[in-house]
C-alpha positions in Angstrom: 44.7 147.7 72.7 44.6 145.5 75.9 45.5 148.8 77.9 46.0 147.6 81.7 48.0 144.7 79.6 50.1 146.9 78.5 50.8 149.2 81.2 52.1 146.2 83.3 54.6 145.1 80.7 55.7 148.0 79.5 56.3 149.3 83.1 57.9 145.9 83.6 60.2 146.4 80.3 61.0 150.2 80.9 63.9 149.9 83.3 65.8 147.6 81.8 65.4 148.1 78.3 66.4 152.1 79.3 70.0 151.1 79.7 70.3 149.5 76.0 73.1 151.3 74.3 70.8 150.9 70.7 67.2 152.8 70.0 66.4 149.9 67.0 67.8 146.9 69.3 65.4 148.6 72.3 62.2 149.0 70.1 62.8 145.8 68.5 62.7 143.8 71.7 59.9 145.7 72.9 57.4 145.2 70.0 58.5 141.8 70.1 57.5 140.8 73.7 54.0 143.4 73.5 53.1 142.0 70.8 53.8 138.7 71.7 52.0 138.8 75.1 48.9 141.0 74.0 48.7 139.5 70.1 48.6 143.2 68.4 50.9 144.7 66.4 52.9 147.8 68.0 55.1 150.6 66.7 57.7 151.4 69.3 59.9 155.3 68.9 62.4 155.7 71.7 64.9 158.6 72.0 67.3 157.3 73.7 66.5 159.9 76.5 64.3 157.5 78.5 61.1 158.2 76.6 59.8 155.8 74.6 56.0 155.7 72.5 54.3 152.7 72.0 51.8 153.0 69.2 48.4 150.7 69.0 47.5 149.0 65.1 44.0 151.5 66.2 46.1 154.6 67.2 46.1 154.3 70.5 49.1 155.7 72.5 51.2 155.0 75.4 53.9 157.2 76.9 56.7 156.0 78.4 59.0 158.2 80.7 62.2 157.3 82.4 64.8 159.7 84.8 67.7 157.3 85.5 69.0 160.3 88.1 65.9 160.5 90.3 65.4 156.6 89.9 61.8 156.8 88.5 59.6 156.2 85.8 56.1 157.0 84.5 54.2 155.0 82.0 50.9 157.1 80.6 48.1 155.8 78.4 45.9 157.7 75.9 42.9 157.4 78.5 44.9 159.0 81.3 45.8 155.6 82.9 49.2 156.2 84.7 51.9 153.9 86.3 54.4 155.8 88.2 57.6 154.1 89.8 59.9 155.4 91.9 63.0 155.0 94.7 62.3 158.0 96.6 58.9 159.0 95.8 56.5 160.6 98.6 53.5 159.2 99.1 50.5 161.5 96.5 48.6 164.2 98.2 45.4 162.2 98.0 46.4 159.2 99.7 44.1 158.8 102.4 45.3 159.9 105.5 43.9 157.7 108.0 45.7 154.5 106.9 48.3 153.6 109.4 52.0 153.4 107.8 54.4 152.6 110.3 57.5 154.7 110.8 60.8 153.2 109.1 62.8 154.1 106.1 60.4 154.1 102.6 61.7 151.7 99.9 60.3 152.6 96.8 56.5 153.2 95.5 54.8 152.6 92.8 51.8 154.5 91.8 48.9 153.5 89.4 46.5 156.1 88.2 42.8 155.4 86.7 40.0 157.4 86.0 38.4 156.1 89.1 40.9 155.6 91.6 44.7 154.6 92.2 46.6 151.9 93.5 49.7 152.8 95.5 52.1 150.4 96.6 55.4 150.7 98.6 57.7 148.9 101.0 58.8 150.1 104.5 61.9 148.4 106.4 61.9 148.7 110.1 64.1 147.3 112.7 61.2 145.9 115.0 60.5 142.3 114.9 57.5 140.7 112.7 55.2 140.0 116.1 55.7 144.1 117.2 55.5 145.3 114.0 52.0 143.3 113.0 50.3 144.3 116.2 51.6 148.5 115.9 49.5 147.7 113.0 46.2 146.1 113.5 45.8 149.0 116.3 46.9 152.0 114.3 44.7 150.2 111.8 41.7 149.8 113.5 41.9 153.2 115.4 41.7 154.8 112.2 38.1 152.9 111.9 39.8 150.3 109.4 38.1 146.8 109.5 40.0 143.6 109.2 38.6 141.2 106.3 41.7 138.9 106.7 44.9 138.6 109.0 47.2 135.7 108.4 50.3 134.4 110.4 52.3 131.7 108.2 54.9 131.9 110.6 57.4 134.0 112.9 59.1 135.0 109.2 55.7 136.3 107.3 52.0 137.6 108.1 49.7 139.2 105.7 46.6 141.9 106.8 44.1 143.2 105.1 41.4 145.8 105.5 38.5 147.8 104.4 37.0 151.0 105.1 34.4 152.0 102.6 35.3 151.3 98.9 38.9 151.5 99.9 41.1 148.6 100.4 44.7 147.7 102.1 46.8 144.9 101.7 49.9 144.9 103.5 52.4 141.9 104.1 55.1 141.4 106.8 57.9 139.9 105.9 61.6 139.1 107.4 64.5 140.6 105.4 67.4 139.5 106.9 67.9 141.3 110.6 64.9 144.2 109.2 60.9 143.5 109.0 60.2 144.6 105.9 56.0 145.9 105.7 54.3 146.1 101.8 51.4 147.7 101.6 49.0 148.0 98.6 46.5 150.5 98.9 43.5 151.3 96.3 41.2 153.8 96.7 38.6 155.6 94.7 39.1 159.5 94.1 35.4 160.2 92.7 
């Protein structure tokens, strides 16, 4: 089964396909889109509890986990991979530490797990304006020993950064949200 495939739709399906009122109409839909986009055939079980089982035509198995009151899934394949979203997640205990993330308020994170490494990314809204907010950054960045392999301004309304330090990588982009600067960042790193 084309795993990482997948893991991106069915964490792409899970949230709204949790809040169909039917089990068959909801396993039905699914199978039909997975098999479409990855060209295998799929068995699909749902509870109607927010868990759901997708079932390879080889036997492999992916586990699908949805909590509508803490605003999160998880999505977990036979071989340990693991997508975790959530509104109000904290950051994992082996995120590394000396990556800069400006204070503001945390919107969301998503958190994908491999037998190598994860990839964490989340959004932070702040009321500072783009220029302020993008140079906080490069010096928190580069304090914490951080190189910049690219840093893009588009214009006064976006900016992209990225960075290196190791095998570890950061991506963040700086955007304009109405009155807030929103900041993304992407982060993968390698826990072995």
């Amino acid at each position: 089964m084309k795993t990482i495939n997948l893991l991106i739709i069915t964490a792409s399906l899970s949230f709204g396909l949790v809040s169909c009122s039917a089990d068959s109409i909801r396993d039905s839909i699914t199978e039909a889109v997975i098999e479409n986009q990855t060209g295998e055939d799929v068995e699909v079980e749902s509870d109607g509890d927010g868990n759901m089982v997708i079932k390879g035509e080889n036997g492999e198995e992916i586990n699908i986990n949805a909590d509508g009151e803490k605003g999160s899934f998880s999505v977990k394949g036979e071989d340990g991979e693991e997508v975790n979203f959530s509104t109000n997640a904290e950051l994992p205990d082996d995120f590394p530490s000396n990556i800069f993330v400006i204070n503001g308020e945390r919107q969301g994170l998503m958190n994908m797990t491999t037998d190598e490494g994860k990839m964490v990314s989340f959004a932070i809204s702040v009321d500072d304006d783009i220029s302020s907010v993008s140079k906080e950054i490069k010096e928190g960045m580069s304090k914490n020993d951080w190189k910049s392999s690219a840093s893009l301004m588009g214009s006064s309304e976006e900016g992209i950064q990225m960075y290196t330090n190791e095998k570890n990588q950061v991506q963040i982009i700086i955007s304009k949200d109405g009155d807030k600067t929103v900041v993304s960042y992407t982060v993968t790193y390698f826990t072995k």
